[in-house]
ZAROMAR-153028 format. One line per field, with one value per residue (C-alpha): residue number from 1; residue in three letters; chain; x, y, z. Coordinates in Angstrom, 3 decimals. Example, Ala and Ser with C-alpha at 12.3 -4.5 7.8 and 13.67 -1.06 7.14 Angstrom:
REM residues 2
resi	[1, 2]
resn	[ALA, SER]
chain	[A, A]
u	[12.300, 13.670]
v	[-4.500, -1.060]
w	[7.800, 7.140]
This chain:
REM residues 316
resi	[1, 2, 3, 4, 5, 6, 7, 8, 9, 10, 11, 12, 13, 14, 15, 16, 17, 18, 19, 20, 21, 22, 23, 24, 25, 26, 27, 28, 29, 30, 31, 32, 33, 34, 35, 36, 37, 38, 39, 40, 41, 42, 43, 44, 45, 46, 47, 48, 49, 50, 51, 52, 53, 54, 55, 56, 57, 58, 59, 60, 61, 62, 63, 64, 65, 66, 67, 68, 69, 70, 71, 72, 73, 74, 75, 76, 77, 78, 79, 80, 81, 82, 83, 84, 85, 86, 87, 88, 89, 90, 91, 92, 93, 94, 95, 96, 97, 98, 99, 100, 101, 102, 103, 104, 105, 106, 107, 108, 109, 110, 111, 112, 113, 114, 115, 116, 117, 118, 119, 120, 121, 122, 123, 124, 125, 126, 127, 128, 129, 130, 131, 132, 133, 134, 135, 136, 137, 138, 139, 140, 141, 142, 143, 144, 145, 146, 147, 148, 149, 150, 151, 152, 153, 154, 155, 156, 157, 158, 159, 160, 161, 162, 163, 164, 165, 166, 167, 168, 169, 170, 171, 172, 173, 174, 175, 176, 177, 178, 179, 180, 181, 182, 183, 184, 185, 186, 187, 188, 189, 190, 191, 192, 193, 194, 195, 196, 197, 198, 199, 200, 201, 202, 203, 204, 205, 206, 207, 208, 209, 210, 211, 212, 213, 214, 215, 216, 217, 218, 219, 220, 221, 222, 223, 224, 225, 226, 227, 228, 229, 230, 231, 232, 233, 234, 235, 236, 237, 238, 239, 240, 241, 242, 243, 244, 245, 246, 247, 248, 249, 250, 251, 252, 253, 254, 255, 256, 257, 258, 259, 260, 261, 262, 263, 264, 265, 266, 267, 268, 269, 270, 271, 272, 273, 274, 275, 276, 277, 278, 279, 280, 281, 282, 283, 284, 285, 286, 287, 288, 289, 290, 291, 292, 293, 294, 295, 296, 297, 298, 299, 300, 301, 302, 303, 304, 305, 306, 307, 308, 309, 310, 311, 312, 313, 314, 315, 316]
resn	[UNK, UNK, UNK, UNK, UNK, UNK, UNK, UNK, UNK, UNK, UNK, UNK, UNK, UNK, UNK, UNK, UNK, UNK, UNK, UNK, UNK, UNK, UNK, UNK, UNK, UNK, UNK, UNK, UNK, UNK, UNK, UNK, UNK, UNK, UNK, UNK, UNK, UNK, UNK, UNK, UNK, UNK, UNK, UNK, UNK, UNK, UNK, UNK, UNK, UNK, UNK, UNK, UNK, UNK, UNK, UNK, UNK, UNK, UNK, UNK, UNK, UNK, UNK, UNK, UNK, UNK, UNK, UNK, UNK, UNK, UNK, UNK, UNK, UNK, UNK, UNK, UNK, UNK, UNK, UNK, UNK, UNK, UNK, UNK, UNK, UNK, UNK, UNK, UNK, UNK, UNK, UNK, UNK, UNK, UNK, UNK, UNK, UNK, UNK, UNK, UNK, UNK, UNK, UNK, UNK, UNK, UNK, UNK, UNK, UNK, UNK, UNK, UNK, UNK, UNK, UNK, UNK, UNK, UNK, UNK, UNK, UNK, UNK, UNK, UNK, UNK, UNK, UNK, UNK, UNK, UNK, UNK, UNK, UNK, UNK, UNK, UNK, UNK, UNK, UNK, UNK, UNK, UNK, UNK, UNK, UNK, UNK, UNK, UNK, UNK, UNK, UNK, UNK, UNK, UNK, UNK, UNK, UNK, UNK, UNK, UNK, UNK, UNK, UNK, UNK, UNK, UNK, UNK, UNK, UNK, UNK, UNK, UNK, UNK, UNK, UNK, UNK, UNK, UNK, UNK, UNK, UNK, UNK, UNK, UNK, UNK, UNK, UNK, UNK, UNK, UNK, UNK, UNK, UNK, UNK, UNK, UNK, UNK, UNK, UNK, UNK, UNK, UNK, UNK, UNK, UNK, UNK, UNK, UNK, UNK, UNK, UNK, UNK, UNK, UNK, UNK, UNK, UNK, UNK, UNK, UNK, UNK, UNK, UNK, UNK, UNK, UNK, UNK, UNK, UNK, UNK, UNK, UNK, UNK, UNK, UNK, UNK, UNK, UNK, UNK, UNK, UNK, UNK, UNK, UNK, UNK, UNK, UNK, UNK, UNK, UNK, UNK, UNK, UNK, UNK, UNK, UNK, UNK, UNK, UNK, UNK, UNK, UNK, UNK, UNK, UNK, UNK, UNK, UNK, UNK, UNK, UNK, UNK, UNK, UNK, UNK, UNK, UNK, UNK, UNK, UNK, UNK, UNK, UNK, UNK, UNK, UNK, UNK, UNK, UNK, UNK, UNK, UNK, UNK, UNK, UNK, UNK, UNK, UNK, UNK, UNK, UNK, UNK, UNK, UNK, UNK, UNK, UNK, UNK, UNK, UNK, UNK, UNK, UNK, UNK, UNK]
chain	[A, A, A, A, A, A, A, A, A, A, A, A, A, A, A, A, A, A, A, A, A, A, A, A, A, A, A, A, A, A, A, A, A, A, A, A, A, A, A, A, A, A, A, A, A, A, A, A, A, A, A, A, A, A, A, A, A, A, A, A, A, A, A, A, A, A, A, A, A, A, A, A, A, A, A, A, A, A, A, A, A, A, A, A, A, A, A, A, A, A, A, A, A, A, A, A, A, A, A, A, A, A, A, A, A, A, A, A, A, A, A, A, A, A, A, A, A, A, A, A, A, A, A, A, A, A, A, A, A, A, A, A, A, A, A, A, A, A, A, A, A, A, A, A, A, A, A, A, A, A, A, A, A, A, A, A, A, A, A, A, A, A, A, A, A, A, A, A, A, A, A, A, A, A, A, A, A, A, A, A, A, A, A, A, A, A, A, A, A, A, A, A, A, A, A, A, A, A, A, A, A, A, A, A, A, A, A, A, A, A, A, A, A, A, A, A, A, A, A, A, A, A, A, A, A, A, A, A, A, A, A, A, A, A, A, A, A, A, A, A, A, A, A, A, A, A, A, A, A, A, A, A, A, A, A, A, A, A, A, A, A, A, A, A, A, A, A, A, A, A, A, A, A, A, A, A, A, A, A, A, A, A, A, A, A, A, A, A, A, A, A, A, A, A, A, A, A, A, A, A, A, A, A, A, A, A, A, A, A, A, A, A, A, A, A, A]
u	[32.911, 31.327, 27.797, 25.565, 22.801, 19.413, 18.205, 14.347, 12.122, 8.160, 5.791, 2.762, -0.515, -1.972, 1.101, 0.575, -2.967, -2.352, 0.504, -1.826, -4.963, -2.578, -0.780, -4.708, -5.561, -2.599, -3.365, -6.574, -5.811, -3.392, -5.703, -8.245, -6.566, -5.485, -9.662, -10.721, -8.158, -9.141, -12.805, -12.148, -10.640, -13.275, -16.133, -13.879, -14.720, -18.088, -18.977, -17.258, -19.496, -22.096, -22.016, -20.797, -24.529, -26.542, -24.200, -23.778, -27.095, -27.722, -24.670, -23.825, -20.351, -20.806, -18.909, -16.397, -16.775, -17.710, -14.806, -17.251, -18.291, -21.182, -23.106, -26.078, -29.530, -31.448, -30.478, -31.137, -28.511, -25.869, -22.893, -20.069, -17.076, -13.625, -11.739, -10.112, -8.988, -7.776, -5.972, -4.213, -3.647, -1.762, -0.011, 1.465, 2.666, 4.509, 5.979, 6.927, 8.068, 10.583, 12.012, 11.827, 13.687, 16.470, 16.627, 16.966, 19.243, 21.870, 21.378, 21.883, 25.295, 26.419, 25.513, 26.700, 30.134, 31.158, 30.958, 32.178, 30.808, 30.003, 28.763, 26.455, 24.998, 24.086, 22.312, 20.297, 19.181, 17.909, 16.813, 14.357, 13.386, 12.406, 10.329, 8.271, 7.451, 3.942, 2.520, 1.382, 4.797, 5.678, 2.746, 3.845, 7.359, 6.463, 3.949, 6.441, 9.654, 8.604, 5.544, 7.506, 10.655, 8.178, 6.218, 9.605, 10.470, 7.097, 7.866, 10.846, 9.241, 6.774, 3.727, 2.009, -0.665, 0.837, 0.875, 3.070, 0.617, 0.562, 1.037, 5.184, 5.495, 2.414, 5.294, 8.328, 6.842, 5.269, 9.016, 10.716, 7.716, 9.034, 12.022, 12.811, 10.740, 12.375, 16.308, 15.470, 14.031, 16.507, 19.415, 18.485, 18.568, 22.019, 23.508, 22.003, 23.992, 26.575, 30.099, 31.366, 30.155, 31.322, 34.498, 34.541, 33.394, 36.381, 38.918, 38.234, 39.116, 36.406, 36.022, 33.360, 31.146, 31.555, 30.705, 27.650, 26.316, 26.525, 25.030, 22.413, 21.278, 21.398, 18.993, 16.314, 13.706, 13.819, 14.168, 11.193, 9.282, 10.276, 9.053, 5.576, 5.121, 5.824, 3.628, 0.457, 1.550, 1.455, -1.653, -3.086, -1.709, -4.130, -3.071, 0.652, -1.050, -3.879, -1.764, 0.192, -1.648, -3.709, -6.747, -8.767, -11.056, -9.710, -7.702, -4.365, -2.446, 0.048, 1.923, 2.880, -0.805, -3.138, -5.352, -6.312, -6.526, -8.899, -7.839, -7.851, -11.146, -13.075, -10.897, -11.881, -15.545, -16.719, -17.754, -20.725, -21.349, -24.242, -25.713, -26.809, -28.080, -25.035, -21.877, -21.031, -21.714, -19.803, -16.950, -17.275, -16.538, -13.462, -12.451, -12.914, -11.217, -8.385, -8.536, -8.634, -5.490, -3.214, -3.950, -2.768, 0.479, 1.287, 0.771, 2.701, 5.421, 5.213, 5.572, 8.647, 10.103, 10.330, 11.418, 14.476, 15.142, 15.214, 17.195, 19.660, 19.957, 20.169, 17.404, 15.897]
v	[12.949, 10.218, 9.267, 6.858, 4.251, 3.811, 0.872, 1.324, -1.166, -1.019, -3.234, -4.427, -2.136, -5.043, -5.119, -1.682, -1.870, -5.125, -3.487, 0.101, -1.883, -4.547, -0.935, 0.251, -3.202, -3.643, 0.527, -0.514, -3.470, -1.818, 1.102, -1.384, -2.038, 1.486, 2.593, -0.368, 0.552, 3.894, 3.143, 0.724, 4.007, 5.994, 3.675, 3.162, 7.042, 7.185, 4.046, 5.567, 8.674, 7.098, 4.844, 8.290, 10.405, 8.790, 9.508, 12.701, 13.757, 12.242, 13.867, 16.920, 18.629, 17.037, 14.001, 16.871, 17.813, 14.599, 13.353, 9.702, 6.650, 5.138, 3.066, 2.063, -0.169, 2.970, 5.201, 8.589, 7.612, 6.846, 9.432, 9.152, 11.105, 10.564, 13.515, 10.889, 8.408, 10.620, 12.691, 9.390, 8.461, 11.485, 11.601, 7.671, 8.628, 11.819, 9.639, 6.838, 9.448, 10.724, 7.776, 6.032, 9.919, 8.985, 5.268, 5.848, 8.370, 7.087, 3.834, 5.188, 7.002, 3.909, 1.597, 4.959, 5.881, 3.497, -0.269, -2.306, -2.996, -6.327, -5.993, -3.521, -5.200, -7.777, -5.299, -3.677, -7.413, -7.236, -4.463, -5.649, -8.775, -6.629, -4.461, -7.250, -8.753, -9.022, -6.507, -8.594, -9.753, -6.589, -6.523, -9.632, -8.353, -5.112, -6.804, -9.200, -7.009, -3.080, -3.451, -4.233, -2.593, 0.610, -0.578, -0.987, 3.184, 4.627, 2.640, 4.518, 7.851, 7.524, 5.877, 3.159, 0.736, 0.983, -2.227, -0.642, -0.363, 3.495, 5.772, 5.385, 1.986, 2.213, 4.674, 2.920, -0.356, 1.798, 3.386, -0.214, -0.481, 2.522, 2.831, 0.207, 2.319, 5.146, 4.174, 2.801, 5.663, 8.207, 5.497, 5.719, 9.449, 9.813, 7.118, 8.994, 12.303, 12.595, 11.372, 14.977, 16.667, 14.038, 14.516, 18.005, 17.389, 15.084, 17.221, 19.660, 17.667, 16.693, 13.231, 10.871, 12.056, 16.050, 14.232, 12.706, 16.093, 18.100, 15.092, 15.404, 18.803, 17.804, 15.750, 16.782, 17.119, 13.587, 12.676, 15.023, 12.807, 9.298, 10.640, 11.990, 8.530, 6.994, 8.785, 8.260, 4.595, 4.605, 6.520, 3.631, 1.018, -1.374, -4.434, -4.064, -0.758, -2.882, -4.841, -2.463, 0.707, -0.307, 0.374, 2.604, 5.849, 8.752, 11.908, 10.919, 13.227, 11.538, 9.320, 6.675, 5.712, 3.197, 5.256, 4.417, 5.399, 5.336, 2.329, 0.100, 1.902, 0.178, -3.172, -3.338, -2.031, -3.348, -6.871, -5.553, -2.338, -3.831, -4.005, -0.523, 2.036, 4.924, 2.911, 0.965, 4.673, 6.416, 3.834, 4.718, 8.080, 7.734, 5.628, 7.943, 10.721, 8.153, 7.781, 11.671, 12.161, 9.266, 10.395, 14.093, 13.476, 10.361, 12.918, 15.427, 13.019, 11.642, 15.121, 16.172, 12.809, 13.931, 17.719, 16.096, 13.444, 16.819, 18.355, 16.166, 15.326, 18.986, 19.271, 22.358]
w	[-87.550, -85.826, -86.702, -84.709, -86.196, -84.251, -85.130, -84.565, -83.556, -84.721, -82.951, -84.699, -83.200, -81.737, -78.646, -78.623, -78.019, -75.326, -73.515, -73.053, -71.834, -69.719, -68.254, -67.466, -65.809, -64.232, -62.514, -61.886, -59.973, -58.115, -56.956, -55.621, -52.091, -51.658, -52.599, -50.059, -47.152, -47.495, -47.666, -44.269, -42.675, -43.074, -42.758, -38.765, -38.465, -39.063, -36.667, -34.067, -34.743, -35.114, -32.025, -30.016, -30.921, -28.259, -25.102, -26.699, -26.996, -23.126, -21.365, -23.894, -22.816, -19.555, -20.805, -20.913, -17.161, -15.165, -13.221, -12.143, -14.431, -12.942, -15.178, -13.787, -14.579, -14.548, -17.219, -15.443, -13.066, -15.727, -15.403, -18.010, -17.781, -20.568, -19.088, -16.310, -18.466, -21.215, -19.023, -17.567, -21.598, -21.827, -18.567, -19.554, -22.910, -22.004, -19.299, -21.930, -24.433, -21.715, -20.789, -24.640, -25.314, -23.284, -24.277, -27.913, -28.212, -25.813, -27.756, -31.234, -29.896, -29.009, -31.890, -34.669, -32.824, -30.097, -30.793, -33.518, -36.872, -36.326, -32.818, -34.539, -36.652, -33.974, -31.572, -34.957, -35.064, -31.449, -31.764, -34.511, -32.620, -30.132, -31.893, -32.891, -29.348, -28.383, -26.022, -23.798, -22.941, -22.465, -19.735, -17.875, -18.292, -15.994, -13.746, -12.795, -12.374, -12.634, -10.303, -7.667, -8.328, -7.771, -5.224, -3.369, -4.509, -3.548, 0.093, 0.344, -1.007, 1.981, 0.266, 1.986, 0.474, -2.674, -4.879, -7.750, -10.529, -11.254, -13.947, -13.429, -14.264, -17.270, -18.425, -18.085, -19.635, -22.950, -23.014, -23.532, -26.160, -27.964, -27.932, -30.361, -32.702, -32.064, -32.203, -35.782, -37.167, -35.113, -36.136, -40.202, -40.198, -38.170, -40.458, -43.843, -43.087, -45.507, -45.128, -46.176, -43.041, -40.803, -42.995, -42.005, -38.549, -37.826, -39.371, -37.192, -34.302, -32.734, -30.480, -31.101, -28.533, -29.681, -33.445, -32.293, -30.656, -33.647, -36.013, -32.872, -33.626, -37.217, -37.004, -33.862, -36.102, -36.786, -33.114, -32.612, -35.215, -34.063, -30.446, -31.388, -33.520, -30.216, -28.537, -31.104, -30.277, -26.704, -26.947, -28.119, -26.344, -24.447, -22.999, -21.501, -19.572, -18.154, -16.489, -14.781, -14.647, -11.813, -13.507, -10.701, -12.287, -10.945, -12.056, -12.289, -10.510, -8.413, -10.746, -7.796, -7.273, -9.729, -12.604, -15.897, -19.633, -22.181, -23.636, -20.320, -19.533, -22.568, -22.210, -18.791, -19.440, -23.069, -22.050, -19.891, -21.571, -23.474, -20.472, -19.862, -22.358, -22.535, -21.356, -24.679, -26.533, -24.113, -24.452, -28.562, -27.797, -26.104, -28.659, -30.936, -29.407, -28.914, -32.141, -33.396, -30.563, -31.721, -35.668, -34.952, -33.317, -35.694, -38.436, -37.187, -37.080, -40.312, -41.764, -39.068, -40.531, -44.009, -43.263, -41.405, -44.310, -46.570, -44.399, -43.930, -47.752, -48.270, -50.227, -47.863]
């Protein structure tokens, strides 16, 4: 029969008593930043609110209904409408979402199942270099190539008097934006499925390309996710879009024409908005339902992140 010694050991009460008040320091401490983020957060809410009663209580749910922004010395003749510009903030990131869609799948396929290891791991690094590029390169990056790549389409199309700024191109610059976003979080999920299923996927026969449509449909809620992330992101996004959305006030229907979003409406706007008595409230308004808009879908793709994680680990 075997038998087993435990050797105790007894610290004196006084390390008791300084590792328990070190452990409720060290708690408090860390709680501090989270409190003061927190408190940053919401004290970014109620600003915005705040700033937002006085167009509110001048235009009511007209702000809702106004397609014109005229802001004007006399303050009866001010006319504020957010409908335009957050219709156009919509219309670019559905556009980006498509194209980033596209971009990031096709480019996880081909780093997961088709290149080598090391060449892999060398376009992972890119990828990460170019997740980290400023915006506004980004910008100069689609002024100078995209603007006139679909100035040169809408010509051909029929348009005339086009300069290339238009929704499009806003769309297909955010897309470049995203999609490094959303390959690494779409890549991290395909490469956490287990080996067993691709085990059993493989011994049933299938090729690489078969393999990566089933892991596909594995894993769409996760490409779901990484997409509506991308799209509280280019939501959001203010300077590449100025320079290439054209920035003109108007309902952006045609998508080969100049418009504008909410964001290039108060970066264009907020210097001289001071000036007159509505504009820099109204401005705060569409902030803030920017703000409320990119929050929602950014939530909803946190939580469609961690379903698929679950998922895929088998844990639901």
């Amino acid at each position: 029969m075997l038998t087993m010694n435990i050797n105790y050991i007894y610290l004196p009460t006084k390390y008791l008593v300084s590792v328990s008040m070190n452990r409720d320091m060290l708690r408090i401490m860390l709680s501090i930043p989270g409190v003061l983020l927190l408190s940053i957060d919401i004290l970014l809410i109620l600003v915005l609110f705040k700033e937002s009663i006085p167009v509110l209580t001048y235009e009511g749910l007209r702000i809702f209904t106004e397609f014109q922004w005229n802001a004007a010395e006399d303050p009866a003749k001010e006319v504020y409408g957010i409908i335009p510009p957050l219709v156009g903030s919509l219309y670019v990131a559905i556009l980006a979402i498509m194209f980033a869609s596209f971009f990031s799948i096709s480019l996880t396929v081909f780093i997961q199942e088709i290149i080598p290891y090391r060449a892999r791991l060398a376009i992972e690094e890119l990828i990460n270099v170019a997740a980290s590029f400023p915006t506004v390169l980004y910008g100069l990056w689609g002024l100078t190539l995209i603007v006139p790549l679909v100035r040169q389409l809408a010509v051909k199309l029929g348009y005339v008097n086009v300069t290339g700024a238009s929704i499009v191109t806003a769309g297909l610059v955010l897309s470049t934006m995203i999609a490094p976003y959303s390959t690494a979080i779409i890549k991290s999920v395909y490469a956490s499925v287990p080996l067993s299923y691709i085990e059993a996927i493989a011994s049933l026969g299938a090729t690489k390309i078969e393999r990566a449509i089933i892991v596909l449909k594995m894993i769409f809620p996760a490409i779901v996710s990484s997409l509506l992330l991308g799209f509280g992101r280019a939501v959001g996004e203010t300077t590449a879009v100025t320079l290439v959305i054209g920035n003109a006030y108007r309902l952006p229907l045609d998508p080969f024409l100049p418009a504008s979003t909410a964001t290039s409406l108060i970066a264009n706007n907020f210097g001289m908005a001071t000036y007159y008595k509505y504009e820099y409230s109204a401005l705060m308004f569409a902030a803030l339902v920017l703000l409320i808009t990119s929050s929602f879908f950014s939530y909803i793709g946190l939580r469609l992140a961690n379903r698929s994680v679950r998922i895929v680990r088998g844990e639901q």
